[in-house]
Structures are given as structure tokens and as C-alpha cells.
VOVEXKE-961918 format. One record per atom (N, C-alpha, C, CB): x, z, y; residue in three letters; atom name; chain. Coordinates in nm, 4 decimals. Atoms other than C-alpha are relative to their C-alpha. Glycine has a CB too. Layout:
[pt [X,Z,Y],Ala,CA,A]
...
//
This chain:
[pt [-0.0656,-0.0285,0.1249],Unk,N,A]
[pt [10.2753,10.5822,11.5906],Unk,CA,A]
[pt [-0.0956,0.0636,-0.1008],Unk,C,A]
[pt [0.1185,0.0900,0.0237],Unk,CB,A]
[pt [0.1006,-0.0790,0.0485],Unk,N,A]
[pt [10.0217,10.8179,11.4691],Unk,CA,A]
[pt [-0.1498,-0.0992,-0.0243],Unk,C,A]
[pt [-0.0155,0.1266,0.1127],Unk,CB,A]
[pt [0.1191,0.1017,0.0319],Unk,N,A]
[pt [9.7529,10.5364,11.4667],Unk,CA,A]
[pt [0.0711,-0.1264,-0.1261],Unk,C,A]
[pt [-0.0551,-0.0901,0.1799],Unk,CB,A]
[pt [-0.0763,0.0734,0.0878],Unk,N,A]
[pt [10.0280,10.2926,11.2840],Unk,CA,A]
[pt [-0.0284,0.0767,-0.1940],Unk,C,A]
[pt [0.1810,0.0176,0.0770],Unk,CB,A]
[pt [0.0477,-0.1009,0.1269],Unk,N,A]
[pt [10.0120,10.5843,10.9988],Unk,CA,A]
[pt [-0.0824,-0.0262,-0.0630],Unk,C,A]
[pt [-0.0390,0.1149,0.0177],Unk,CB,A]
[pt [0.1241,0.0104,0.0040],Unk,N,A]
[pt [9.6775,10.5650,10.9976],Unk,CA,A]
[pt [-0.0475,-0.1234,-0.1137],Unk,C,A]
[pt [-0.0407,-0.0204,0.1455],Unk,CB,A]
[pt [0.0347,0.0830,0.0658],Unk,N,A]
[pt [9.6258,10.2265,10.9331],Unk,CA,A]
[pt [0.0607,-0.0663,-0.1105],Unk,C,A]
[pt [-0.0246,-0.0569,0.0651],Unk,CB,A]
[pt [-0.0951,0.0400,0.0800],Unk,N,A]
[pt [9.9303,10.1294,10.7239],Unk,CA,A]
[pt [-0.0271,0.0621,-0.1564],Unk,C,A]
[pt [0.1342,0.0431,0.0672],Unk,CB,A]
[pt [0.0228,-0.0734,0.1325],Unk,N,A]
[pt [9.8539,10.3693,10.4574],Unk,CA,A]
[pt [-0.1870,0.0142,-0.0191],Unk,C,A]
[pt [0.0911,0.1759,0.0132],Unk,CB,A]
[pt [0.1544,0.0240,0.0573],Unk,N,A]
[pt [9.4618,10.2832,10.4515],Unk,CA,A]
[pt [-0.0927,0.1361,0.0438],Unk,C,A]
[pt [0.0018,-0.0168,-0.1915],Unk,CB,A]
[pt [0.0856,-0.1584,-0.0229],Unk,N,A]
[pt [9.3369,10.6699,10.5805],Unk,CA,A]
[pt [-0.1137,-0.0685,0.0440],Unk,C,A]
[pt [0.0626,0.1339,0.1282],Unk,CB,A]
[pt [0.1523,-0.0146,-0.0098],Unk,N,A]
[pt [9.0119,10.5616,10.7090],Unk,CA,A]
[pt [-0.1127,0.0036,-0.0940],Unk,C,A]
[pt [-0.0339,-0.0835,0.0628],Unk,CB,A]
[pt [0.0921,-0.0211,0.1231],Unk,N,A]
[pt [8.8942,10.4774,10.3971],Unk,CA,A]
[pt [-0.0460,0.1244,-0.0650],Unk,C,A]
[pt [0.0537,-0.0571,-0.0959],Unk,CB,A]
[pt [-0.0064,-0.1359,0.0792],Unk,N,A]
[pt [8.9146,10.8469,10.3276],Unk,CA,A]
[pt [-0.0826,0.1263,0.1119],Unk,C,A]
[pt [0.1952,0.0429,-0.0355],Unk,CB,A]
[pt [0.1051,-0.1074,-0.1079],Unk,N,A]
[pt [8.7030,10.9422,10.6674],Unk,CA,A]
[pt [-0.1106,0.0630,-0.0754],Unk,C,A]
[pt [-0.0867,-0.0887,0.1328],Unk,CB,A]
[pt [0.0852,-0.0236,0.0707],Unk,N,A]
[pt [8.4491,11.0536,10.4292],Unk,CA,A]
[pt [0.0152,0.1306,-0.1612],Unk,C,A]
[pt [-0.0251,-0.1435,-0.0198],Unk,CB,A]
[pt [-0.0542,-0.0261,0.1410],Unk,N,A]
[pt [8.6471,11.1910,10.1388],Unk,CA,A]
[pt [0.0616,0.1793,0.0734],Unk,C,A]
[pt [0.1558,-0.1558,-0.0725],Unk,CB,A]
[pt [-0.0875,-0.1395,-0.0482],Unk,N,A]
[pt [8.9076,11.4514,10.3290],Unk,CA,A]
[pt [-0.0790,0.1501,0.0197],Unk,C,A]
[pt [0.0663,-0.0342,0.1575],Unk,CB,A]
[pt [0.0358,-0.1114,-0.0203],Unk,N,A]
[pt [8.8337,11.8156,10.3773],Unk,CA,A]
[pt [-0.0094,0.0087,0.1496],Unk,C,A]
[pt [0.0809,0.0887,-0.0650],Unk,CB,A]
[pt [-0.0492,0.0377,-0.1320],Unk,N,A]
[pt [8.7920,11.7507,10.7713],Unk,CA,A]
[pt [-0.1349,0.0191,0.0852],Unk,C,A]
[pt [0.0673,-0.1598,0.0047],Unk,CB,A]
[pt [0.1245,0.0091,-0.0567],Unk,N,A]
[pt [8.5086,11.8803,11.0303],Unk,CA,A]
[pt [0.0062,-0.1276,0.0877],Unk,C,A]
[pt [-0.0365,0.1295,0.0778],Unk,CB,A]
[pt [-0.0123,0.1328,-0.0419],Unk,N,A]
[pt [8.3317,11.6125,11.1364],Unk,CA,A]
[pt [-0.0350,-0.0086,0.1857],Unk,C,A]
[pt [-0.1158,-0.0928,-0.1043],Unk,CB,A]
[pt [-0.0624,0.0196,-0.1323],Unk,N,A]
[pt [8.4250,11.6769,11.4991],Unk,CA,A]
[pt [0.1568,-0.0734,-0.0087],Unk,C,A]
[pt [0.0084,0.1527,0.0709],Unk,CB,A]
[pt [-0.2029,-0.0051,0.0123],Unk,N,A]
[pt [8.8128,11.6236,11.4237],Unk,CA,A]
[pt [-0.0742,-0.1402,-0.0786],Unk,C,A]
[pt [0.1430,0.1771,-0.1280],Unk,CB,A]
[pt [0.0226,0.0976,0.0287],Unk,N,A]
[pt [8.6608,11.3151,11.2353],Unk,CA,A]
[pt [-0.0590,-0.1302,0.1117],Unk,C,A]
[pt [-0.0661,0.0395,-0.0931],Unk,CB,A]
[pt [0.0171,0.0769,-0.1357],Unk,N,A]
[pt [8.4796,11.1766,11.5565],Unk,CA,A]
[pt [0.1495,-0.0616,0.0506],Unk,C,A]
[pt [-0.0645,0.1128,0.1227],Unk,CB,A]
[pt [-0.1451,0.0253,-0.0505],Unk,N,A]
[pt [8.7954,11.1937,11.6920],Unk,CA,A]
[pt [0.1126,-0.1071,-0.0400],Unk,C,A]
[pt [0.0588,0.1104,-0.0237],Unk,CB,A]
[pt [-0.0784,0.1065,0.0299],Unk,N,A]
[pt [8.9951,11.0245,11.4914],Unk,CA,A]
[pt [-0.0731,-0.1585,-0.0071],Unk,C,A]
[pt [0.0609,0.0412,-0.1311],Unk,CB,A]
[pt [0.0603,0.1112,0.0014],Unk,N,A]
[pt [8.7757,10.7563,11.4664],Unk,CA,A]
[pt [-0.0169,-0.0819,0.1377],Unk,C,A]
[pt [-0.1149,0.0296,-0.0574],Unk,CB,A]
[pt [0.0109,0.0985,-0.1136],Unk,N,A]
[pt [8.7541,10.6583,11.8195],Unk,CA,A]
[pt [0.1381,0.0332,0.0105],Unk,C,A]
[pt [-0.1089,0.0180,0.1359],Unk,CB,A]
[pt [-0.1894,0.0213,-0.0560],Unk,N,A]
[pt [9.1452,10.7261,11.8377],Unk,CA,A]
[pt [-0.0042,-0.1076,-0.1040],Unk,C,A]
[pt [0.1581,0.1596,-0.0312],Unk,CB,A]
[pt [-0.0380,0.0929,0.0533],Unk,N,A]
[pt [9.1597,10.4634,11.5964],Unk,CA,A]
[pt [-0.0683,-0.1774,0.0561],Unk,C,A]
[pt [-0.0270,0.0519,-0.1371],Unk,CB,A]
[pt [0.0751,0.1378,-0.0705],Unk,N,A]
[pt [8.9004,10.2283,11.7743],Unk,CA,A]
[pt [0.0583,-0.0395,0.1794],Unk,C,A]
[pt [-0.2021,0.0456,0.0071],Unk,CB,A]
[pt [-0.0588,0.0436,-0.0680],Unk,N,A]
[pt [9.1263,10.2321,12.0439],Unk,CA,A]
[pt [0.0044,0.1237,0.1795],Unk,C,A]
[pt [-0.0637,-0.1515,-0.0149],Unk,CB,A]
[pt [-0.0335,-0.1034,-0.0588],Unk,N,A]
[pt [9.0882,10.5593,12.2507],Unk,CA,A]
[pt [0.0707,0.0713,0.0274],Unk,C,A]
[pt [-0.0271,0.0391,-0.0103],Unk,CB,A]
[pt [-0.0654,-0.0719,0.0316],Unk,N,A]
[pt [9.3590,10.7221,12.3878],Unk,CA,A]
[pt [0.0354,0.1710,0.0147],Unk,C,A]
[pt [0.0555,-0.0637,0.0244],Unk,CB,A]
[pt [0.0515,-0.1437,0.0327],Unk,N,A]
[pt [9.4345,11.0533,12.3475],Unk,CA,A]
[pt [-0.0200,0.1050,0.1202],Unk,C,A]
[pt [0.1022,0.0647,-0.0982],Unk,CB,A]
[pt [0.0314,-0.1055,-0.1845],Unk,N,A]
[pt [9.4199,11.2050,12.7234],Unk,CA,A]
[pt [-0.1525,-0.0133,-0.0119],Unk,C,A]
[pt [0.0717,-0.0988,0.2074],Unk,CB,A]
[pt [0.1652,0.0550,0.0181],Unk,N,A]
[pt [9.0654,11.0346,12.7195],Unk,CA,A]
[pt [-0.0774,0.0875,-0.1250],Unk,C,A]
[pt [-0.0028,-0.1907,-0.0518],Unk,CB,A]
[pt [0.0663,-0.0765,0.0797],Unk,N,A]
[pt [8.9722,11.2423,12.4183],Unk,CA,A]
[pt [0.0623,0.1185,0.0342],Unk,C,A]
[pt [-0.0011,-0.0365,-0.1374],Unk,CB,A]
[pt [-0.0478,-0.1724,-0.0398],Unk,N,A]
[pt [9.1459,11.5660,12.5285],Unk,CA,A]
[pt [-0.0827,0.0216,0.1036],Unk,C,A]
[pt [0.1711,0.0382,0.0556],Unk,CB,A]
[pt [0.0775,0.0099,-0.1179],Unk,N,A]
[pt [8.9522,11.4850,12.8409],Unk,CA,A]
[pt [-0.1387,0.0319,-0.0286],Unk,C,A]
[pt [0.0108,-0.1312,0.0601],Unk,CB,A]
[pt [0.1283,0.0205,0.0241],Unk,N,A]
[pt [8.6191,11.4207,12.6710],Unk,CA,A]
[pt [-0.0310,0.0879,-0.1164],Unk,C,A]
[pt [-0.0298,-0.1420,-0.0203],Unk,CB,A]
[pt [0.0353,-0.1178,0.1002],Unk,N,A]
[pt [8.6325,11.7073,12.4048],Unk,CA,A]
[pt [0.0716,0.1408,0.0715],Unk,C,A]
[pt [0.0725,-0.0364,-0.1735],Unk,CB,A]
[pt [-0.0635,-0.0964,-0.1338],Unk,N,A]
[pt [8.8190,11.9504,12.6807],Unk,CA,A]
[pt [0.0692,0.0777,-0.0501],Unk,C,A]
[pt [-0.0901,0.0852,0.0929],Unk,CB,A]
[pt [-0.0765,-0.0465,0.0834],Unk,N,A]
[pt [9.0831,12.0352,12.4660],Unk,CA,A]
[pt [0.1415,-0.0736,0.0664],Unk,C,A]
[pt [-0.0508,-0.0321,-0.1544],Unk,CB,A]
[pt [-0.1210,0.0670,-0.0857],Unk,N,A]
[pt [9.4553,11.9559,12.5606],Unk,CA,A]
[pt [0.0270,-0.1005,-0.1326],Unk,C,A]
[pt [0.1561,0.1232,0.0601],Unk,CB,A]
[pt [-0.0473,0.0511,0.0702],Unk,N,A]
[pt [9.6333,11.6777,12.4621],Unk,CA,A]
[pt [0.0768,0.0149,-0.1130],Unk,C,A]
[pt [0.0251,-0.0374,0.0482],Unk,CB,A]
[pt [-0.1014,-0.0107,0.1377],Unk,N,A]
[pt [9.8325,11.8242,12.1972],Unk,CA,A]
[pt [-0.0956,0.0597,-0.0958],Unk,C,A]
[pt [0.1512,0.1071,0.0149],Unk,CB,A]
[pt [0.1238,-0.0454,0.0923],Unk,N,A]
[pt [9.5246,11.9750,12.0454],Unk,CA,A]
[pt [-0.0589,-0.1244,-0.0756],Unk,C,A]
[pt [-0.1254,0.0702,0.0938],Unk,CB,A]
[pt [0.1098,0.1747,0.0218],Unk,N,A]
[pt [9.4059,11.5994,12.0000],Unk,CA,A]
[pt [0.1088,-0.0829,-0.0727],Unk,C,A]
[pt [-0.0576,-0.1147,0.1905],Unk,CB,A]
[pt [-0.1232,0.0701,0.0999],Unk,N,A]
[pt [9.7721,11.4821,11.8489],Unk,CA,A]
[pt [-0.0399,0.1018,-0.1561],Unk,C,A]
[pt [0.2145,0.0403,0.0845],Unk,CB,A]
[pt [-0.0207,-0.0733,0.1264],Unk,N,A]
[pt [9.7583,11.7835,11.6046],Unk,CA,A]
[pt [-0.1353,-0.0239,-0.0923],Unk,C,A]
[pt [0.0279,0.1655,0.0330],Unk,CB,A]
[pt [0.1326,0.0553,0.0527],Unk,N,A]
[pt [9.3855,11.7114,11.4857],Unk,CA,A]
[pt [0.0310,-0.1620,-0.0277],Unk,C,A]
[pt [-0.1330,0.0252,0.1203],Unk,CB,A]
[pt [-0.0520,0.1617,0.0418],Unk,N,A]
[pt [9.5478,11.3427,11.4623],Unk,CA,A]
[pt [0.0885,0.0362,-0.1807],Unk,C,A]
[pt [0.1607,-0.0782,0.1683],Unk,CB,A]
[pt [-0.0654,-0.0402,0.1207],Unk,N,A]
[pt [9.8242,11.4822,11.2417],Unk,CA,A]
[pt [-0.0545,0.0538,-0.1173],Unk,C,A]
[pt [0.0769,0.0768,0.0280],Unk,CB,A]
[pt [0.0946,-0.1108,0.1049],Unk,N,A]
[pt [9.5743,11.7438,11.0350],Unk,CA,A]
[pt [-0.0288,-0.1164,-0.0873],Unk,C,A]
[pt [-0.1657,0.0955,0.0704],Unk,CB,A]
[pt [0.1043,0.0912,0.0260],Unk,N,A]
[pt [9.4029,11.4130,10.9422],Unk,CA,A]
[pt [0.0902,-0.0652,-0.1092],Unk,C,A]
[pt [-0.0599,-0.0965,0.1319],Unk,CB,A]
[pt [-0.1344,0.0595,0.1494],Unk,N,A]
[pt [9.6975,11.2167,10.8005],Unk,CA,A]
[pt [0.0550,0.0786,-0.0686],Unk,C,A]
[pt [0.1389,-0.0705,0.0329],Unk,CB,A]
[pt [-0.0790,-0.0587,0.0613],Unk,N,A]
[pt [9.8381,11.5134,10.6618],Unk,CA,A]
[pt [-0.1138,0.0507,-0.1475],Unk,C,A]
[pt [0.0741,0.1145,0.1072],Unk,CB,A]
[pt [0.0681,0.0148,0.1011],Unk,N,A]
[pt [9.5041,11.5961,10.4483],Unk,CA,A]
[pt [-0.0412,-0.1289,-0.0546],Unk,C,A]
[pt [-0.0876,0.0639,0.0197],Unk,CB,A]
[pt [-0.0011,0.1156,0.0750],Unk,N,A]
[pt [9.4747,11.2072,10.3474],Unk,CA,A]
[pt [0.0907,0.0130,-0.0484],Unk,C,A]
[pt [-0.0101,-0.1122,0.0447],Unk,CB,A]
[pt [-0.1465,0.0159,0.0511],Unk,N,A]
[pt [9.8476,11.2142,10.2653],Unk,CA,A]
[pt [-0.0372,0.0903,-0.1588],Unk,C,A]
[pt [0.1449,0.0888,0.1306],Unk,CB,A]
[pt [0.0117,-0.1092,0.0946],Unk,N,A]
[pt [9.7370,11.5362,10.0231],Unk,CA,A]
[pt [-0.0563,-0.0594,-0.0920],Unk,C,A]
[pt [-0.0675,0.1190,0.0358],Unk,CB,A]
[pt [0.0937,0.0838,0.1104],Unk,N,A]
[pt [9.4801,11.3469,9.8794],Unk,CA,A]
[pt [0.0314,-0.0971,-0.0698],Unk,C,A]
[pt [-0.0987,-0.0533,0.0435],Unk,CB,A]
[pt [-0.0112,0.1316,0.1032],Unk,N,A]
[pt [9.6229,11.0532,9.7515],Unk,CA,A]
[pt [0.0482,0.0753,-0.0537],Unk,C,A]
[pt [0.0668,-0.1410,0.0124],Unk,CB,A]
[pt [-0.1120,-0.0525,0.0682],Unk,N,A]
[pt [9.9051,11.2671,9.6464],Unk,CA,A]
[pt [-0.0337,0.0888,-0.1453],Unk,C,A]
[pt [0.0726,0.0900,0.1081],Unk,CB,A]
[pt [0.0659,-0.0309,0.1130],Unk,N,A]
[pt [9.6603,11.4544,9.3930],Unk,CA,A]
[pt [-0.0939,-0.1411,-0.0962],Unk,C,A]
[pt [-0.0969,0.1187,0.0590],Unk,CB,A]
[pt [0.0635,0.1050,0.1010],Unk,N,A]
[pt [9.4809,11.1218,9.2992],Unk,CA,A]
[pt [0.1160,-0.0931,-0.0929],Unk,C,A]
[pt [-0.0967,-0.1118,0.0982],Unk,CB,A]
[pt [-0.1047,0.0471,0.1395],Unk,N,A]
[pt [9.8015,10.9777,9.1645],Unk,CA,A]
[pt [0.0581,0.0752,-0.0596],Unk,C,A]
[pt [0.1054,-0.0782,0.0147],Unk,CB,A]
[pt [-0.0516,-0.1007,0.0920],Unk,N,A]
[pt [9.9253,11.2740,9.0297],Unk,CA,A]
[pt [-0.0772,-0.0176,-0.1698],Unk,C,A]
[pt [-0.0381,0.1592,0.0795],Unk,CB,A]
[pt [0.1063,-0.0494,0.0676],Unk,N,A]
[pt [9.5816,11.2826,8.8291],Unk,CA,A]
[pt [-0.0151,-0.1278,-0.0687],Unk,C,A]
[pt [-0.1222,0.0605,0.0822],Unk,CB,A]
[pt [0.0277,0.1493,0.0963],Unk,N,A]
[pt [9.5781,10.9031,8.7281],Unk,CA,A]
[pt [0.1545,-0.0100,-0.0935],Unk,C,A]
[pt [-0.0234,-0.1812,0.1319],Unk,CB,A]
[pt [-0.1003,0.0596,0.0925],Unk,N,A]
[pt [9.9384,10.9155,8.5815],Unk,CA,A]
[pt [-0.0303,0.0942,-0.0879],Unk,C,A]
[pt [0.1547,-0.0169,0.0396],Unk,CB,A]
[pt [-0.0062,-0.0774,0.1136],Unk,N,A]
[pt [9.8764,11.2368,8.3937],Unk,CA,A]
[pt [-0.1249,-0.0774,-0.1178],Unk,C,A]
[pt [-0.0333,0.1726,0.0527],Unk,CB,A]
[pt [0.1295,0.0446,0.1279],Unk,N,A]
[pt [9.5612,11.0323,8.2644],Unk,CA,A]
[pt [0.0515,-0.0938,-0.0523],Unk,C,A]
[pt [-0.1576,-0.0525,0.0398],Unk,CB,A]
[pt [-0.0452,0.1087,0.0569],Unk,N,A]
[pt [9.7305,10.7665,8.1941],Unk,CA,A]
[pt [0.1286,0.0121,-0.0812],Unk,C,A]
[pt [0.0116,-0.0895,0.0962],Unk,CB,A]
[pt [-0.0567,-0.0969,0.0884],Unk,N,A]
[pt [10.0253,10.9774,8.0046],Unk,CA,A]
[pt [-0.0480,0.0264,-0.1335],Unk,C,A]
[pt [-0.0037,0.1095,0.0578],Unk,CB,A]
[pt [0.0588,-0.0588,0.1042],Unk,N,A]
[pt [9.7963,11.1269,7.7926],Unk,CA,A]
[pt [-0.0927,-0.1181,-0.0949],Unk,C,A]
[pt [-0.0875,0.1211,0.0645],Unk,CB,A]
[pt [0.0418,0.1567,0.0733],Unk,N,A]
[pt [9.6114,10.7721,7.7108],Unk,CA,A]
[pt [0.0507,-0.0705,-0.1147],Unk,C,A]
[pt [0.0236,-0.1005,0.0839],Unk,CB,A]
[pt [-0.0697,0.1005,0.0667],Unk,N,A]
[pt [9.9201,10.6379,7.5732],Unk,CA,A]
[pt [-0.0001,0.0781,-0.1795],Unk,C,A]
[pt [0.1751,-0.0264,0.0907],Unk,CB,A]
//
């Protein structure tokens, strides 16, 4: 579900952009290349819910981000008219 997110709404494009250490970025990136998340709780020795919530953190600062870039294109585009 949390990978569906992901890709449906375009977040990777924003692996680069987000406010996000780039451990918690590793991460998501091989959870998106098809890793699942025991296997990374396993291989960063963190529990599995540590490895959902660093999932969530991720979509929840992309989510932020668009949410200021269209804020910021309608006010520009407001003030245009």
C-alpha cells in the first residue's frame, strides 16, 4: 500500500528534493525496487515498524511538498492575472 502511494503520486521524483537523511532515502529506494520491509529492518537493524514509519515520513514530506508547490504556483498565477 505504502509503495502504491509512492508510485501513484510520482514521490521518487522528489528522492532528491525532500528534507530526508539520506539513510531513510536508501531505504526507501530499495523498498521501492522491491525490498521488503523485514529485509530492511533486518539489514539496517531497526524493527519493522521503524522501516514502515521512515516509509510514511517519506510520503508524508513529498505530500508537504507538492502541497507548497501548488499553493505557490496558484498564488503566482493569481497575481499574473
Amino acid at each position: 500500500m505504502l509503495k502504491d502511494t509512492i508510485v501513484q503520486n510520482n514521490y521518487m521524483e522528489l528522492i532528491d528534493t525532500v528534507n530526508v537523511s539520506e539513510r531513510n532515502k536508501e531505504i526507501v529506494k530499495k523498498y521501492i525496487a522491491g525490498i521488503k520491509m523485514k529485509a530492511l529492518s533486518e539489514e539496517y537493524n531497526v524493527s519493522y515498524e521503524r522501516i514502515r514509519a521512515i516509509i510514511y515520513n517519506y510520503i508524508w514530506h513529498c505530500s508537504h511538498y507538492k502541497k507548497r508547490i501548488n499553493k505557490k504556483n496558484l498564488i503566482c498565477r493569481k497575481l499574473s492575472k
